[in-house]
N, C-alpha and C positions, 0 to 999 in steps of 0.2 A: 533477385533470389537470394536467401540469406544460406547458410553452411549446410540446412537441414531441407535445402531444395522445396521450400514455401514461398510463397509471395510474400514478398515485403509488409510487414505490418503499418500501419497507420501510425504519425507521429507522434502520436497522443499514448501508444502503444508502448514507444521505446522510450519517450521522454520522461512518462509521466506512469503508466502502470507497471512499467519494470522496477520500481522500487516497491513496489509495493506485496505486502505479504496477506496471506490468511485470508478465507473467503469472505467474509461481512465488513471484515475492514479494509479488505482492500478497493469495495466498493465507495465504502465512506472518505479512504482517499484520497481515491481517483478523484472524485467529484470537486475534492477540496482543492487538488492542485489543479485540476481545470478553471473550475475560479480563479485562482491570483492567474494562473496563464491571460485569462478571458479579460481581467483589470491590465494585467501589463500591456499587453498587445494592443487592446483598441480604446486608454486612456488619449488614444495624440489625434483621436476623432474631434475634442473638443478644445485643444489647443492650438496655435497659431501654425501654418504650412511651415514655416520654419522648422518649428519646435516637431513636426510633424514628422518633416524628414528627419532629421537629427534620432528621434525614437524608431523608425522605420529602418534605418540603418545599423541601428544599437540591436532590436528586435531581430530572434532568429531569422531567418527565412523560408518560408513557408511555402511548399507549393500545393496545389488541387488535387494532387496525387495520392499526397497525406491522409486528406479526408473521402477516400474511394472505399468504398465497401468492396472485397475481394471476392467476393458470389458475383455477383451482379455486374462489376467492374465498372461502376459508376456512382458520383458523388452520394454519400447518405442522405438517404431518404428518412426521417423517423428512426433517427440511429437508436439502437440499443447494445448494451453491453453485457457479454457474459462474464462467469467466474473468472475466468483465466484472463480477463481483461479484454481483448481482443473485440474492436467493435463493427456491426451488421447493421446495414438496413433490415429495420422491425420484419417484413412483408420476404425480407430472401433469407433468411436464419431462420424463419416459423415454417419456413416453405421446405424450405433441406432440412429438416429434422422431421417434419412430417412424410417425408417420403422413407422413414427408417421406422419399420416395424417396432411393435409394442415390447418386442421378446430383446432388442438390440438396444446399443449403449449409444447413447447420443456426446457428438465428439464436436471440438472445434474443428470449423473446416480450414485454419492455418497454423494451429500448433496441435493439435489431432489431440487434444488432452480428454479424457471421457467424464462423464457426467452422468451420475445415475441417483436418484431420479431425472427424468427432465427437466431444468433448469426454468424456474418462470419469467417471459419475457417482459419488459417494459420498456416504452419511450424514457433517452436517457434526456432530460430536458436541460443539462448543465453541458453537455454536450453539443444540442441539437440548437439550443443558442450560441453558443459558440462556431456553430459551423457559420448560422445566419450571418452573425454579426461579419465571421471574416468574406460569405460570399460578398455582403453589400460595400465590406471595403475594398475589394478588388474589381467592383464595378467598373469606378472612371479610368484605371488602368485597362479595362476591358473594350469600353467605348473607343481609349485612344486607337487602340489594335484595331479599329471599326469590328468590335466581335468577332472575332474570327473563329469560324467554328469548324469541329473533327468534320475531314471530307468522307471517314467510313463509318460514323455513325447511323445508326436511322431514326430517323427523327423519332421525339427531340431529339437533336447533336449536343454533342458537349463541346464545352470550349476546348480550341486548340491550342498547345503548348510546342508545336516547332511543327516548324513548314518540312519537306523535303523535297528539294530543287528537282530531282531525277523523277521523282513521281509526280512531280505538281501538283501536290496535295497534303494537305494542311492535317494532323492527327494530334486525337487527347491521348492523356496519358496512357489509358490504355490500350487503346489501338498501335501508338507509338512501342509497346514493346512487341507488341505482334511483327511490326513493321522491323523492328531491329533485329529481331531475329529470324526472319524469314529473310534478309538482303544481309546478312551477316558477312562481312568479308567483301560488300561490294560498293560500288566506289556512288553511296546516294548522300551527299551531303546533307545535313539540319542545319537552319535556320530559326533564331527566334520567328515569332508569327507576328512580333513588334516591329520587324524588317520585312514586311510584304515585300515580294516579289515582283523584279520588276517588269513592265508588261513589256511582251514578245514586241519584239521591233521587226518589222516587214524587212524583209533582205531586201538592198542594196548594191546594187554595183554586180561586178563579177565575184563569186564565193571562190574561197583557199585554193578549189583545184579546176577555176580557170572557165565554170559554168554559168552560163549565160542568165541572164537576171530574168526575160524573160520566159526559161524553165526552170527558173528557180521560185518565181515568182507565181507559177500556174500549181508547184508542187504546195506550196502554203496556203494558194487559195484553196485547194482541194481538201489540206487538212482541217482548214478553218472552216470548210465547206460539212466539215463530219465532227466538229469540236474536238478537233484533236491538234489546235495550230498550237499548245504548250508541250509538245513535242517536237517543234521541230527542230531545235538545234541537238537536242536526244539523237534524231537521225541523222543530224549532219555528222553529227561525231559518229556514228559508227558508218560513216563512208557512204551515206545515201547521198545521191548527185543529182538522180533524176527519177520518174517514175517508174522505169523498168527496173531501179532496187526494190523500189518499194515493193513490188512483185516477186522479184526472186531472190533478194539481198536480204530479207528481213524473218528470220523464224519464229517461233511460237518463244523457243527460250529468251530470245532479243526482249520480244515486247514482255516477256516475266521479267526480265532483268530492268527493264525500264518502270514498270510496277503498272503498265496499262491493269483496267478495273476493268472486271469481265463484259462492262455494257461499251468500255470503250474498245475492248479485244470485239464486239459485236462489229463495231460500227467502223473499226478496221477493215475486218472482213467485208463489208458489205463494201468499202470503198476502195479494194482491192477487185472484186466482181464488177465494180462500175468500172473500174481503168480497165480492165481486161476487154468488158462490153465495148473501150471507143475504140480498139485495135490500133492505137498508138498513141505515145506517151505526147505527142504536141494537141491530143485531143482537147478543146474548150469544158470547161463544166456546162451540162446541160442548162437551158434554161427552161421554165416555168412550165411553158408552152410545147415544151418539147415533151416534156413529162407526157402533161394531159395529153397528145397525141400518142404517145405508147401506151395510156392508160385505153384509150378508146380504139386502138388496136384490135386489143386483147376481146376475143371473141368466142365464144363453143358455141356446138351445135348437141341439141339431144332429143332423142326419139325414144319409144317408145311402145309396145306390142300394137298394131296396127297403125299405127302412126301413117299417116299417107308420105310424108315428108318431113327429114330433119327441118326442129324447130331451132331460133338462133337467140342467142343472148348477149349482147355485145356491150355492155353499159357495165362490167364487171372489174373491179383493180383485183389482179391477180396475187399483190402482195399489200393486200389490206382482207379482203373477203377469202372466207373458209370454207371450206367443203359443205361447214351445215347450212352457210348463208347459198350456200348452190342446190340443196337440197329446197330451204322453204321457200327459193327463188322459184323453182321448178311447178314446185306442191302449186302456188300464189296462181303463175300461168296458166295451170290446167284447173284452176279451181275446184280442186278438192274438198275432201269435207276434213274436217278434224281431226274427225277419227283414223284420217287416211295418211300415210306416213309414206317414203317414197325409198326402192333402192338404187345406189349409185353403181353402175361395170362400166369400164373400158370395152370398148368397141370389137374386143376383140372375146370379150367376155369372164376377164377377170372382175371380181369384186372389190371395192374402194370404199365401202364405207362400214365394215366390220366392227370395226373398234371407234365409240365414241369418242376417248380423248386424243385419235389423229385426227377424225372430224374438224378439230378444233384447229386443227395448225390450215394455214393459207396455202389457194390452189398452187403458193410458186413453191412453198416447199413440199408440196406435196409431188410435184413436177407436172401440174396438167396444166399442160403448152396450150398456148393459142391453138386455135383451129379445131378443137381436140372434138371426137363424138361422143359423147355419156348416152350410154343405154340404161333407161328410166324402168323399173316396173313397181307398180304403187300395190300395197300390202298394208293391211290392219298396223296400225302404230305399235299392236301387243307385241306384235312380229320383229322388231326392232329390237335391237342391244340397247341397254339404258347403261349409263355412268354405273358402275354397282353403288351402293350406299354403304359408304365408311362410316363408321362411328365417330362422330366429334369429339378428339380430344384436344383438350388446351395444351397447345403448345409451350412448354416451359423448357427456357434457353440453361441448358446446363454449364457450366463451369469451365474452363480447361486451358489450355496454353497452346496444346500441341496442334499444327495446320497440316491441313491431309488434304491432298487435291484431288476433289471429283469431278470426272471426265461422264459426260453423260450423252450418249447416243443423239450422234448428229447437233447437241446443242453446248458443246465447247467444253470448257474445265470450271468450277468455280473452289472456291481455298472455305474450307469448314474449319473451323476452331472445337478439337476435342479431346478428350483426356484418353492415352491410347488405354490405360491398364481400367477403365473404368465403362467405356462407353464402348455398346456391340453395336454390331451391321445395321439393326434394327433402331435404336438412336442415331446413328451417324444418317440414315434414309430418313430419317425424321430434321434433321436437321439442313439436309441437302434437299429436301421442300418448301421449308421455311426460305432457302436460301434462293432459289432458284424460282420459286412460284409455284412448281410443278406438282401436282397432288402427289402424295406417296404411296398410292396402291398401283402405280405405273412405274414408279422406280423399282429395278430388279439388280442383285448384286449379281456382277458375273464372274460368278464364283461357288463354290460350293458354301453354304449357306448351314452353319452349325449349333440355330440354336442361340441362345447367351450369351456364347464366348466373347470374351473381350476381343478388340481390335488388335490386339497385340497377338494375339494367339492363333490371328489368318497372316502375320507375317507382315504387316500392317506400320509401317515408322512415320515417323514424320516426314514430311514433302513426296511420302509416296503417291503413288497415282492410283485410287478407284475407280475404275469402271462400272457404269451402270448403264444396262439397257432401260428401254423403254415398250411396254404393252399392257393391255389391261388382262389380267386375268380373270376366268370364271371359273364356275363348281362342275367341271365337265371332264370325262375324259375322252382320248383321243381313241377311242374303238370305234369302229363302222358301224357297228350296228345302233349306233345312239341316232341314226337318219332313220329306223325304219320304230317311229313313235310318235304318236301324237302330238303336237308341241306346235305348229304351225296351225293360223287359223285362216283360210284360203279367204280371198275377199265375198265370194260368194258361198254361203254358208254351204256347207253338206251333210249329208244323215251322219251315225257314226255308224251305218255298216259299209256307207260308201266310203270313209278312209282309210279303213281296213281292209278296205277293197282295193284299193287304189297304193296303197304302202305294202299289202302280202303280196300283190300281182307285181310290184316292183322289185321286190326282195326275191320272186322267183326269178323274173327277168334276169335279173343282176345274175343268177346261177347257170342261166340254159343257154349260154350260148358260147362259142369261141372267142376270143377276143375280134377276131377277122369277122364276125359273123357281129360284133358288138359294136365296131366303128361302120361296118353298110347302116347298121339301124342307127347312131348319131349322124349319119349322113343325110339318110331319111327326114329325120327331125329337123336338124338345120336347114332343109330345101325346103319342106312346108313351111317354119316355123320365123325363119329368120333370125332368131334369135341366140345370138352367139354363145351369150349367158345362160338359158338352158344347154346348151350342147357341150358346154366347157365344162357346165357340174356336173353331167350326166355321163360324160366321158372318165371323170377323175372317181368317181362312184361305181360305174360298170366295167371299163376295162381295168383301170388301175386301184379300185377296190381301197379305197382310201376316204379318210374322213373329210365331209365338207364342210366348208364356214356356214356361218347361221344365214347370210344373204345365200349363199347359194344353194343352200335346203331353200330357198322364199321361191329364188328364182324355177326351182324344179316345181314346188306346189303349184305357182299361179303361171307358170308357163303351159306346163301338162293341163290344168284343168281349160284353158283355153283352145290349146291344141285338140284335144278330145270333145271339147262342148263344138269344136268344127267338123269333126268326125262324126258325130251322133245326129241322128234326124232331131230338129227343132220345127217351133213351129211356125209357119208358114214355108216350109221344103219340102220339093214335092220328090218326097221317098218314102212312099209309104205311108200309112194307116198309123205307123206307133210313132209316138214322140214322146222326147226324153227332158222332162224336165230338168232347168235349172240344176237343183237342187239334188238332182239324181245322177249328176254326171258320174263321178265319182265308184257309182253302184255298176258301171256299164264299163270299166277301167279291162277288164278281161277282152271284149271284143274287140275295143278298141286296140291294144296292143297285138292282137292277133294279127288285125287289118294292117299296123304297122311292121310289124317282123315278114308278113307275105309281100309288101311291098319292098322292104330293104332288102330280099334276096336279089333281087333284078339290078341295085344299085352297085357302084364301085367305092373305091376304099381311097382311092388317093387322094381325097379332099380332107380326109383327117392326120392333119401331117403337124405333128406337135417339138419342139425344142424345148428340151429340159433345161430348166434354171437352176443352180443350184445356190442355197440359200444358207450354205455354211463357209464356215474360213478352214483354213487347214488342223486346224486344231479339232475338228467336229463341229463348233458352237456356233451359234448359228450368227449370220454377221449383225453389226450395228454400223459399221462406218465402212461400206466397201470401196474400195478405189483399183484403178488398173495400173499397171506398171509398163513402162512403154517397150515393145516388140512383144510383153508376154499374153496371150488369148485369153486370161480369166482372172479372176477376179480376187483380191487380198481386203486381209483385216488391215485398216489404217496404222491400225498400233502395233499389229506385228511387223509392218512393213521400217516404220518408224524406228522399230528397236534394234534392226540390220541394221537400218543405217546408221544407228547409235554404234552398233558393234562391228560396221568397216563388212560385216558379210554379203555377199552380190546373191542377185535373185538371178537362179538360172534363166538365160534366153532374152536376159533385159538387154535393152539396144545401149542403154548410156555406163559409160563408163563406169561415171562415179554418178549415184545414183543421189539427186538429193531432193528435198520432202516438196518442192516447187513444181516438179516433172510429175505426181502424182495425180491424177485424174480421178474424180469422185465418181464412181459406176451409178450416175443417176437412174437406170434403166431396173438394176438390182434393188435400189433403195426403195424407187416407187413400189416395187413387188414386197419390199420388207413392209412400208407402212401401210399395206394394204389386206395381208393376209396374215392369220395368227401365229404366235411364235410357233405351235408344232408342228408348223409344216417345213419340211424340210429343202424339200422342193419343188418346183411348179411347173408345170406342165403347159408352155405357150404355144394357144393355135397359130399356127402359120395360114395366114389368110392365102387363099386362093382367088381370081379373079374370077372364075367359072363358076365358082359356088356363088349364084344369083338365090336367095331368101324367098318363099313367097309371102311373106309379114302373115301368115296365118291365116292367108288365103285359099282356101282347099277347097278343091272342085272334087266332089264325092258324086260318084253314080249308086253306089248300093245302097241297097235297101237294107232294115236292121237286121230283116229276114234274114238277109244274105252274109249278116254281118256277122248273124247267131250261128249259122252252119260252117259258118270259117273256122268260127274259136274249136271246131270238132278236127280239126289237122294239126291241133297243139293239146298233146294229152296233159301236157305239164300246168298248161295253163288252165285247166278243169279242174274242178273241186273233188276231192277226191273221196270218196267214203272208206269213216273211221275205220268199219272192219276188213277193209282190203287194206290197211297197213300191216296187218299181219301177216302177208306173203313172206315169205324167206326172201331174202335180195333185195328188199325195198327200202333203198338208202338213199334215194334223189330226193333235194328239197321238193317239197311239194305245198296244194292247197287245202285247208281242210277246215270245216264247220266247226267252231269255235260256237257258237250259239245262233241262234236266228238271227242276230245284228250283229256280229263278230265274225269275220273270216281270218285266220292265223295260218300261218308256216310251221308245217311238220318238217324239221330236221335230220332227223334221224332214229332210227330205234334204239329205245334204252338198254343198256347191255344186261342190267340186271333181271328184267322179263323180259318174255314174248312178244306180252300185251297193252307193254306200254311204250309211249314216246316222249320226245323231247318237241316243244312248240316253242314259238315267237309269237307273245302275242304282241301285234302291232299299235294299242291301244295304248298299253301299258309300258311298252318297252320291255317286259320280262319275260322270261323263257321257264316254262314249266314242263314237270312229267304229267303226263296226264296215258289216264288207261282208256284204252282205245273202245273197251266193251262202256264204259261207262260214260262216255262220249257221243257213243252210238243211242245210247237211253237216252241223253240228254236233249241230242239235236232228232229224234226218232229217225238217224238214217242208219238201215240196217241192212244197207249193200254190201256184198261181198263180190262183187265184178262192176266190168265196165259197161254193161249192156244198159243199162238206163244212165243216162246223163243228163246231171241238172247242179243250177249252180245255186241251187236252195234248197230247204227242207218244203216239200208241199205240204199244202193244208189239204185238197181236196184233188183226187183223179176222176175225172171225166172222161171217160168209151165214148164216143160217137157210133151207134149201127147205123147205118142208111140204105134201105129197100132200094136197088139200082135194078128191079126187073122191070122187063116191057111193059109191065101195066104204070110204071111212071111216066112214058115218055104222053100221055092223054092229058087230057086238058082240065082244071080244076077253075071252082068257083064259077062253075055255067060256061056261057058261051065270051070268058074275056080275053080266049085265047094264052092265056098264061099255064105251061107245062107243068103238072106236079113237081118234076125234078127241078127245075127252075127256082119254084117257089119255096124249095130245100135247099136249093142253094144260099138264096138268099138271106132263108134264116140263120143260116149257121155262121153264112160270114157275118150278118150281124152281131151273133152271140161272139165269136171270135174277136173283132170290133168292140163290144163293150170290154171285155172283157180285159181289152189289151190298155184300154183307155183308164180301167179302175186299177189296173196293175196286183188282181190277185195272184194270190201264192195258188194256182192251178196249174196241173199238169193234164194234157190233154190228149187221145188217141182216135186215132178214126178205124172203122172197120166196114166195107162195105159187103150185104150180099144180093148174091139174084140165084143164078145157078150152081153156084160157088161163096165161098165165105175169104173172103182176103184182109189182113191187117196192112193198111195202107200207110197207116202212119203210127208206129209206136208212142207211148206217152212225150211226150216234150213240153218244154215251155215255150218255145219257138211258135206262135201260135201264125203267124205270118206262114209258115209250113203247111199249117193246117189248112190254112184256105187255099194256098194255092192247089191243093189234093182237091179240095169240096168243089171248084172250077173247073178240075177236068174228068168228074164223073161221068159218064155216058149208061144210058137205060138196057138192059138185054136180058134175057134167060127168065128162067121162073123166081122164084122166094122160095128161099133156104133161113126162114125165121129161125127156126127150133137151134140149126147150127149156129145162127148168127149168136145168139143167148147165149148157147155153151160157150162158146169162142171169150165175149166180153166178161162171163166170170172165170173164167181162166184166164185170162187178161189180168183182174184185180185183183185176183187171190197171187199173183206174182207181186203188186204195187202194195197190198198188205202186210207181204213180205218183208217188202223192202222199207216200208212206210207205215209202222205197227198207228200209228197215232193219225194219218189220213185217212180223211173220209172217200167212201168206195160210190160211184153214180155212173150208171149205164143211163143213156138217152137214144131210144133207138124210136126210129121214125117209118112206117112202112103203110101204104094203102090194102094192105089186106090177107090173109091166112097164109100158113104155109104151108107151100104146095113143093112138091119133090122132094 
């Protein structure tokens, strides 16, 4: 660095353009005195080795350093020279001046001198030979060294200019000053790179303080075992003797001081987890065969909604194969189609496979142990989180000197090279991908995040430490109501008034009950259902009113729609005359829930018994590295814990004295909950499994009829559709259900303060909540009820009266002598008309009226047509014909359904063998 805190110019710079004056001339020269340099220096190419040395010795000394381009920090590439002399590769001075706006002044990037207009560039060719000639004279000097090339370069490497003993690793010029200044003050000797190093000699005998050859000798083959045996005399000097230093003797600062490379601080660790694994230090290194038998160990089991029996997979390397290779292992098994994608939960019913770029990390860090269950449920592939799509940009390596260490969630620290007064948050995570591998729409600063600012202006110095978590984020927020929208697409297709049906009848559920009244019905479901994964979202959704992951929105769609296609008559069950298609489940979501809330009264509550996790450190933010601290119950940020004991401060309740970073224990149990659930959730809610709660995998034994099913939903007013103009009562403030159009069913909220007449909706389709006025809603959907006395959970198209002649003269025989009763053969018809009718699934409402001596309305309109027949079954014949009443009766009847139903058609069907008498 020269007095004005620049990098060192190029010797061609000091030697030869520091005399030189005036823009045109100073180019013409430079050039010239490059010439005689270029004669002087490489005339003793063609004279005898003698005369050779003798002129090599006379000639300056020249090193590689000279001709480094100060952008780039590597030898010139197609050097070019600007006015102020100072010379760049062509390709990184076109590149940094083009990142400077048209309106700004283009500068040297090492004596900041400006230039306006922009200076034109050219290959300087009186240069660019002069670089060639002196690299190909320093070849056979280069050979001798067997090339020894920079150990922190990426390839290409450049040549190395001195070894360093304490790092065992070879550095070019420019990495060498990185190095010098990051170990400044510490004891790493240099070496020319023309004095290799000599290789590590196996210990010997007994070592300084008296240890035995063979544990000194099992401690080296372990490092050579992880390519780390050019440290071991590194550890002997700092007092490692045997393997239990190595464990608790050795810190994170030790192996920076020694300059370990963040793949070999990896491989440390991992060989630090294997000594631990043989539970004492005289343990052998494993062999070959020992492996493969831990690899063929490792085994899961996973099921799946009706599954007869957990299926097993045993042929898996836990720390080679990834969550996604367990996913298309799974799909591969069950022979899926393409289109069918699969989700992963823990057995107990957490989600595991939310976020694609943990997918990607292996089952051992993800912590799924041998033995483990995965609960499988398979869902359209649309239904799946994809990687988001980043925008390609080319990464271009910016400039800098100053090293800033980035600490990144769970995956160690690695050292960025950046300029603090020039480069923000937002370059440095660009840089810290490049550096690590790691995409950068998963790196998160933790920290408050402002924009531009430079690094220096978060406080930011050199050899500081950055933290960075790790998630992916999406375009979502964390409110509840973003579950009750369209956006999942169930594997078996459904209408779309059926998911609107199925999303507003869930949205009221989630309101009408007590919490007490809300875990009997997850209890309910988990006994039918089995399925933990339903009960887990359904629990964090209804009692604790909180946003769920996108698998566990999957898990509630295609869980419920199976649960309920088991509650609805199908075909070939013998319940009945109606059956519910496929495709119709969805539309029938009201009975269904009805039949389940009358069954969870009878249930108990203490099989939903959950332990709260909590997912932050003390500071609020949510953890990246949890660990435990020994005698204390919960759980610490790594780095806070760290900085006590940087600062001598004790953690109340801890058992050890002196507390140090070895005694700290990784909260594996926390972490799995961290890479499994998205950053906003703060804390999680774990089932405590019961042994009582026996599942029935979705085995439901149902006696009712739909009939019966339809008269239930009448002891749940909330679960009725409501009509538009009875929201106008005074007091009418409970969520409720209400006709949104003929294929739309939406949540009425509440009444808008500004009118009488209008409300606030959810429509479920859309996700959006609108005023809408209630008379105008009424016109739309033609229902223009103002009470509860007719109930139906649609607009009709047509009402049907039934009169049926029940006098004595039925009970005689029709059609000759077949012995078949008139009433009889009325019977029949009607239940056949009831029959088709239920099979074509029209929008009819239908009422029966019988007379004889009397005129009775037996059954008011409904859609419940299974009602109806059972009335038309227990007719019995008596008294005279009351025709004339029966007629009045049935348009008095319709002129109430015309009322209510301006746009339905009006039909009496009345049936009698003959005049009216009485």
């Amino acid at each position: 660095m020269d007095q004005r805190g620049f990098p060192p110019s190029s010797w061609f710079s000091q030697a030869v353009i520091g005399r030189c004056t005036g823009q045109r001339g100073r180019l013409e020269r430079c050039n010239q005195h490059i010439g005689r340099l270029v004669r002087s220096l490489f005339i003793p190419h063609v004279v005898a080795v003698g005369r050779e040395k003798e002129m090599a010795a006379a000639s300056p000394s020249i090193e590689q350093g000279q001709f480094c381009c100060s952008v780039c920090l590597d030898v010139l590439r197609d050097p070019a020279t600007i006015p102020c002399g100072h010379s760049y590769c062509l390709g990184c001075i076109d590149a940094h001046w083009n990142r400077v706006k048209p309106s700004d002044q283009y500068s040297c990037p090492q004596c900041r001198r400006v230039f306006q207009p922009r200076p034109l560039l050219s290959r300087n060719t009186v240069l660019a030979e002069a670089l060639d000639q002196f690299q190909t004279s320093r070849r056979p000097a280069a050979a001798t060294a067997r090339e020894a090339k920079c150990g922190a370069c990426a390839e290409p490497k450049n040549r190395a200019v001195k070894f360093c003993r304490a790092c065992s690793r070879s550095y070019c010029v420019a990495h060498l000053r990185v190095h010098n200044k990051r170990f400044r003050g510490k004891a790493h000797a240099l070496v020319r790179v023309s004095d290799p190093p000599t290789e590590m000699p196996r210990p010997r005998g007994r070592d300084a303080d008296g240890g035995s050859t063979k544990q000194m000798g099992t401690m080296f083959n372990l490092l050579e075992q992880y390519r780390l045996e050019s440290y071991y005399d590194p550890f002997l000097q700092l007092g490692v003797k045997d393997l239990r230093d190595l464990l608790d003797g050795v810190t994170d600062e030790d192996l920076i001081n020694l300059g370990l490379s963040r793949v070999e601080k990896n491989r440390f660790s991992a060989m630090k987890n294997f000594i631990r694994s043989l539970g004492a230090p005289g343990c052998q290194v494993p062999t070959v065969a020992t492996v493969q038998k831990s690899m063929k160990a490792f085994a899961l089991q996973y099921t799946y909604p009706k599954c007869p029996q957990p299926k097993h997979i045993r042929d898996m390397d836990p720390a080679q194969n990834t969550v996604e290779d367990l996913m298309l292992r799974i799909c591969h098994l069950e022979n899926v189609s393409k289109t069918t994608g699969v989700c992963l939960y823990t057995i107990d019913g957490m989600p595991l496979t939310d976020d694609p770029f943990f997918n990607t990390w292996s089952l051992k860090d993800r912590h799924i142990q041998s033995g483990a269950v995965i609960y499988s449920i398979f869902t359209p592939k649309e239904n799946l989180r994809q990687a988001p799509q980043m925008p390609q940009h080319k990464f271009v390596e910016t400039s800098g000197e100053d090293v800033v260490r980035c600490h990144i969630m769970l995956k160690g620290d690695y050292d960025v090279m950046v300029n603090l007064n020039s480069d923000t948050i937002t370059s440095l995570r660009l840089k810290l991908a490049n550096a690590s591998g790691i995409p950068a729409h998963v790196l998160h600063y933790k920290g408050q995040h402002r924009g531009n600012d430079a690094l220096q202006s978060y406080g930011i110095c050199e050899r500081s430490t950055v933290a960075f978590s790790l998630y992916t984020v999406y375009d979502e927020t964390a409110f509840h109501r973003d579950f009750f929208i369209d956006d999942v697409v169930p594997s078996v297709q459904q209408t779309q008034k059926g998911i609107s049906v199925f999303l507003s009848s869930l949205y009221v559920v989630k309101d009408l009950h007590s919490t007490q009244m809300q875990k009997k019905l997850m209890t309910c479901i988990r006994k039918l259902t089995g399925c933990n994964p339903l009960a887990q979202s359904l629990h964090q959704l209804l009692c604790r009113n909180e946003k769920m992951t996108r698998n566990q929105k999957v898990s509630v769609v295609e869980g419920l729609y199976m649960l309920f296609r088991e509650l609805l008559p199908q075909p070939g069950s013998e319940r009945g005359e109606k059956v519910i298609k496929d495709t119709h489940v969805f539309e029938n979501s009201l009975y269904c829930w009805a039949y389940l809330i009358s069954k969870a009264t009878k249930l108990a509550t203490n099989f939903e018994n959950y332990a709260s996790v909590t997912l932050t450190s003390e500071d609020d933010s949510r953890f990246c590295e949890p660990v435990r601290v020994p005698g204390v119950p919960g759980a610490f940020e790594r780095a806070h814990v760290l900085q006590k004991i940087k600062d001598g401060k004790k953690i109340p309740n801890c058992t050890e004295e002196v507390l140090r970073e070895t005694s700290l224990q990784r909260a594996t149990d926390i972490e799995r909950i961290l890479l499994s659930l998205p950053s906003y959730i703060r804390t999680y809610p774990l089932w405590i499994p019961n042994d009582k709660m026996i599942g029935q995998n979705f085995q439901v034994n149902i006696q009712r009829t739909f009939g019966k099913m339809v008269e239930g939903l009448k002891s749940h007013p909330r679960l009725n559709v409501t009509p538009p103009l009875r929201l106008k009562e005074l007091g009418q403030a409970d969520v409720c259900l209400v006709l949104l159009s003929e294929d739309n069913l939406g949540v009425s909220l509440y009444k808008d303060k500004g009118s009488a007449d209008t409300i606030r909706v959810h429509n479920c389709l859309d996700g959006k909540e609108t005023v809408v006025d209630v008379n105008v809603l009424a016109a739309q959907t033609g229902d223009h009820r103002d009470d509860g006395a007719f109930v139906t959970t649609r607009t009709p198209k047509e009402a049907i009266l039934v009169l049926i002649d029940t006098s004595s003269s039925m009970e005689e025989d029709c059609y000759g002598n077949t012995g078949i009763k008139k009433i009889n053969a009325v019977k029949e018809l009607f239940d056949n008309f009831a029959s088709r009718s239920m099979a074509y699934d029209f929008y009819h409402v239908i009422g029966l009226v019988k007379f004889d001596s009397m005129v009775k309305t037996l059954h008011t309109f409904t859609e419940n047509l299974e009602k109806f027949k059972e009335h038309i079954r227990n007719l019995e014949p008596q008294g005279c014909t009351l025709l004339y009443d029966a007629l009045r009766r049935g348009l008095s009847e319709l002129e109430g359904v015309k009322t209510k139903f301006p746009d339905c058609r009006l039909r009496i069907m009345c049936l009698t063998d003959g005049n009216d008498s009485g």
